[in-house]
C-alpha positions in Angstrom: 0.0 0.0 0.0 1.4 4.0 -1.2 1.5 6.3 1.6 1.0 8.7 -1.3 -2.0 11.4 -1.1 -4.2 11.1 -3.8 -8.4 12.4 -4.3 -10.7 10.2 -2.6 -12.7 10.0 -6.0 -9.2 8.1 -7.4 -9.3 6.1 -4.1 -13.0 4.9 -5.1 -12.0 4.5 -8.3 -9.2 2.2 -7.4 -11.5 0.5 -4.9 -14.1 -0.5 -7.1 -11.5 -1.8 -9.7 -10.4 -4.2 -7.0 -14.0 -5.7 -6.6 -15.0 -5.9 -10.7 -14.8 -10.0 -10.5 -17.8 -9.9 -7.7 -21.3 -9.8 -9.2 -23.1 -6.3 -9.6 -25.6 -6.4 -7.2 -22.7 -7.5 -4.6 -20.5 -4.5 -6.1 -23.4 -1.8 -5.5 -23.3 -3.1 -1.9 -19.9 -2.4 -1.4 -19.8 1.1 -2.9 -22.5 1.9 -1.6 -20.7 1.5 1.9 -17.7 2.8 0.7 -19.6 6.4 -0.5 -21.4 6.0 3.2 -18.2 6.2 5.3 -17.0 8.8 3.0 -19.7 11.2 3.9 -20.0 9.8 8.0 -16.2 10.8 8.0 -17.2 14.4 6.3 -15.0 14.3 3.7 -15.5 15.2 -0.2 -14.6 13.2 -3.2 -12.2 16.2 -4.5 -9.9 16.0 -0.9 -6.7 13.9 -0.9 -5.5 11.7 2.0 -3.2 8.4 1.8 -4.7 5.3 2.6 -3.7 5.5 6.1 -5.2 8.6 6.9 -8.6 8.0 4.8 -8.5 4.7 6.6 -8.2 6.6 10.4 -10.9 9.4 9.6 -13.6 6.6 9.0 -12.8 4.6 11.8 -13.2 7.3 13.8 -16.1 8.6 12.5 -18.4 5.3 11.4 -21.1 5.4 9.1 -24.4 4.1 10.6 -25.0 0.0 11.3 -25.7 -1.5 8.3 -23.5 -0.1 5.6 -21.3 -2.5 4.6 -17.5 -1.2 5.1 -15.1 -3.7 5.5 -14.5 -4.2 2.1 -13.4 -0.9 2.0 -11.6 -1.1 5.3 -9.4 -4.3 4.1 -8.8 -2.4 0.9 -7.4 0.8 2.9 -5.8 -1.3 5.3 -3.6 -2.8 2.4 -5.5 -6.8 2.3 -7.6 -7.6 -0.7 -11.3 -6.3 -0.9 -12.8 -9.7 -2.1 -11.3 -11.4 1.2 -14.3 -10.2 2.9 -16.7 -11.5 0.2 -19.2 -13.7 1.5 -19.7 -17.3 1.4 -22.0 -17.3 -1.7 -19.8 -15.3 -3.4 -16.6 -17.2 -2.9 -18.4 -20.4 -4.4 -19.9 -18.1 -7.7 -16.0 -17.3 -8.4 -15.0 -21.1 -7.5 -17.6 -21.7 -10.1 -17.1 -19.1 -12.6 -13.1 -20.0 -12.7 -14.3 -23.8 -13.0 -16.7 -23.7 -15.8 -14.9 -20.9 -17.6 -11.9 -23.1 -17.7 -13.7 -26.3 -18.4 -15.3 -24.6 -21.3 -12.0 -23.3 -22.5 -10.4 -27.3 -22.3 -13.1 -28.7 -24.6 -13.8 -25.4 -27.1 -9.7 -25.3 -28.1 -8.6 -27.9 -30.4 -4.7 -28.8 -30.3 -3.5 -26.2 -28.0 -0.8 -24.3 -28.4 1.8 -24.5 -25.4 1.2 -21.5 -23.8 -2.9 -22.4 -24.1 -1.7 -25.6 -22.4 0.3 -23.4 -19.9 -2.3 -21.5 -19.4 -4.7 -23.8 -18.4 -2.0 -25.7 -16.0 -1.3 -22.8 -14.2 -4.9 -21.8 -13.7 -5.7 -25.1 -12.7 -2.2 -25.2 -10.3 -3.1 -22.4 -8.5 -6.8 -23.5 -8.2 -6.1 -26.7 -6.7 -3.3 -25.7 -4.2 -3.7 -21.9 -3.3 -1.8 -22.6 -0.2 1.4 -23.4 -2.0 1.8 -19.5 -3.3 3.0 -18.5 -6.9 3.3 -21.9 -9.1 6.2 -19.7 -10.7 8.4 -21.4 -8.5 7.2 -25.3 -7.8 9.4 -27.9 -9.0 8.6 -30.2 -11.6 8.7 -33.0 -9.0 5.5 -31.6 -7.4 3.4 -32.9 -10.2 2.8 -36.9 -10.8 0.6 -38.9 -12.6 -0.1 -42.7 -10.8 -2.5 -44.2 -13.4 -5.6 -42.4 -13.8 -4.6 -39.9 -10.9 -3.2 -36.3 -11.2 -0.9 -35.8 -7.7 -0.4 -32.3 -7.0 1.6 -31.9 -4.1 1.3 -36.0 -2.8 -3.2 -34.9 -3.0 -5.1 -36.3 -5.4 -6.5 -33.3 -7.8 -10.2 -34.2 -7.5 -11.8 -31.2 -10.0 -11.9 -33.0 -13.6 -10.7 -30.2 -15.2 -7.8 -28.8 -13.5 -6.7 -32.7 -13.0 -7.1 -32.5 -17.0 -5.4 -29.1 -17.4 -1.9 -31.0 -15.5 -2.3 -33.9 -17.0 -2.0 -32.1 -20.3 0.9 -29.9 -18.8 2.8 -32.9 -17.4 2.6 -34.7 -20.7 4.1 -32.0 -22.4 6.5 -31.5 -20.4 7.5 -34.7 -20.7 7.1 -35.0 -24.2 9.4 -31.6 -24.8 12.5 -33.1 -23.0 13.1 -35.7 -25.7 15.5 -34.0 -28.1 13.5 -34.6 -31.5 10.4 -32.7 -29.9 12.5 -30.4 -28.3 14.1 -29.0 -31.5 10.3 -29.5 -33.6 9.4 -26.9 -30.9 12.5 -24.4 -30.4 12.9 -25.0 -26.7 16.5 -24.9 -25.5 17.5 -27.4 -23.5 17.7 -25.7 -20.4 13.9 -25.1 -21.0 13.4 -28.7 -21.0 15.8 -29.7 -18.5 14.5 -27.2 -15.9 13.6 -28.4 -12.5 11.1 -26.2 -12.7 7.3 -27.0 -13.6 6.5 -24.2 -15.6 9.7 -22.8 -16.8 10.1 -19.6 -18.2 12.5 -18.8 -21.3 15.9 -20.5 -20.9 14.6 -22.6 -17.7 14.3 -19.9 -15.9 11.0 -19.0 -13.5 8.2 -17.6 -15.6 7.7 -13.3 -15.0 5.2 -12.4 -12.1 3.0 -11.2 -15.3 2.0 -14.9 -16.4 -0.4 -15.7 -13.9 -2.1 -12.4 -14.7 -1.7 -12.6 -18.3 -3.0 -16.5 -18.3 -6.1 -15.2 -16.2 -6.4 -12.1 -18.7 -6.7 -14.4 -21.7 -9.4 -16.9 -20.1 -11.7 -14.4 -19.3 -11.4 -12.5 -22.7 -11.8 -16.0 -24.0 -13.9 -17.3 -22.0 -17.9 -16.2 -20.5 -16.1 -14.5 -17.0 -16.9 -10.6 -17.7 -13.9 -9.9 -15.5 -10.6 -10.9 -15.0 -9.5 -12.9 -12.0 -6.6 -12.0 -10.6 -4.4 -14.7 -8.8 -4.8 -13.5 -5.3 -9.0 -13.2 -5.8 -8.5 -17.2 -6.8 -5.9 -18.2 -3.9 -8.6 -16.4 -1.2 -11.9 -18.0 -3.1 -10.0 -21.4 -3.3 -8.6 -21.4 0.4 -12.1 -20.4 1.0 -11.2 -17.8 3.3 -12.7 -14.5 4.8 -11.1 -12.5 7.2 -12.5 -11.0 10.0 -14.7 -7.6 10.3 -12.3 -4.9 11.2 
């Protein structure tokens, strides 16, 4: 979080920017509350105050019971806005992530390697949000026992992200051998890497290809709004923390 001053009105902007995966009805909740402990705390849209201090005026000055703050509180306080979501609202994104990337796996005939990539990392960070960034998890991490997809010694139970690794693992495995190797350009440190999603030259992806991975499935896909990786590690942990 910027100590830096900025106008409220830029500080509601950016707020309601960090909820756009949550549905509308849930969003006009939330600014709603946010616009209500603006004006409990006295303040107009045109003022500047850093997050800190915007953050201490409406604590001190509360709206009235009912409007619903803490999304705006966690978002001030520097925490993510959507790990106050509700229940029902972490199983819609579970859902929306699920379905979205199901659709994309069937839809997409022979996938590129970064469509496969995409999908694997999606489906990585779905299925084990408690690892962090799958930037940086070793290619050991991911086996296949028969008809099983182990992520982390637990049995991936979701069809599609066990799919979406099973794709990724073949692949992998596949690009290691040198006559696919060269059909496909990859170095051989690419293929050698220890790493489960390497980046160019073995080397761990950028912190942009989560993003950019989530970015393309909901352009592609029906989700109206991009996920980012920490709404999906809070939905998936199932998580929610606690009123301020």
């Amino acid at each position: 979080m910027s100590a830096q001053a900025k106008a409220i009105r830029e500080v509601v902007k950016d707020f309601e920017q960090s909820i756009r995966s949550l549905k509308p009805s849930t969003r006009r909740v939330y600014l709603a509350g946010a616009r209500a402990a603006i004006r409990a705390a006295r303040l107009e849209l045109w003022q500047s105050c850093s997050h800190d201090e915007l953050l201490a005026l409406i604590r001190t000055s509360p709206p009235e019971q009912g409007a619903r703050v803490t999304p705006l509180l966690a978002f001030l306080g520097g925490g993510c806005a959507n790990r106050s979501i509700p229940k029902e609202d972490i199983t819609n994104l579970q859902n929306r992530v699920i379905q979205t990337l199901g659709k994309q796996m069937r839809l997409v005939k022979n996938p590129s390697i970064t469509t496969r990539r995409d999908m694997a990392l999606i489906a990585a960070v779905c299925a084990a949000p408690a690892r962090g960034t799958p930037r940086k998890w070793p290619v050991s991490c991911l086996k296949i026992k028969d008809q099983e997809v182990i992520l982390w010694d637990v049995k991936i139970e979701e069809p599609c992200f066990a799919l979406a690794l099973r794709l990724w693992h073949v692949w992998r495995e596949r690009l290691s051998r040198p006559d696919q190797r060269r059909l496909y350009r990859k170095s051989p440190s690419w293929s050698q890497s220890k790493l489960l999603f390497p980046g160019p030259n073995g080397a761990p992806l950028g912190r942009a290809a989560l993003h950019n991975a989530l970015r393309r499935l909901s352009a592609n896909g029906e989700c109206n709004h991009c996920v980012t990786p920490e709404q999906i590690r809070v939905a998936f942990l199932g998580q929610e923390i606690p009123p301020l």
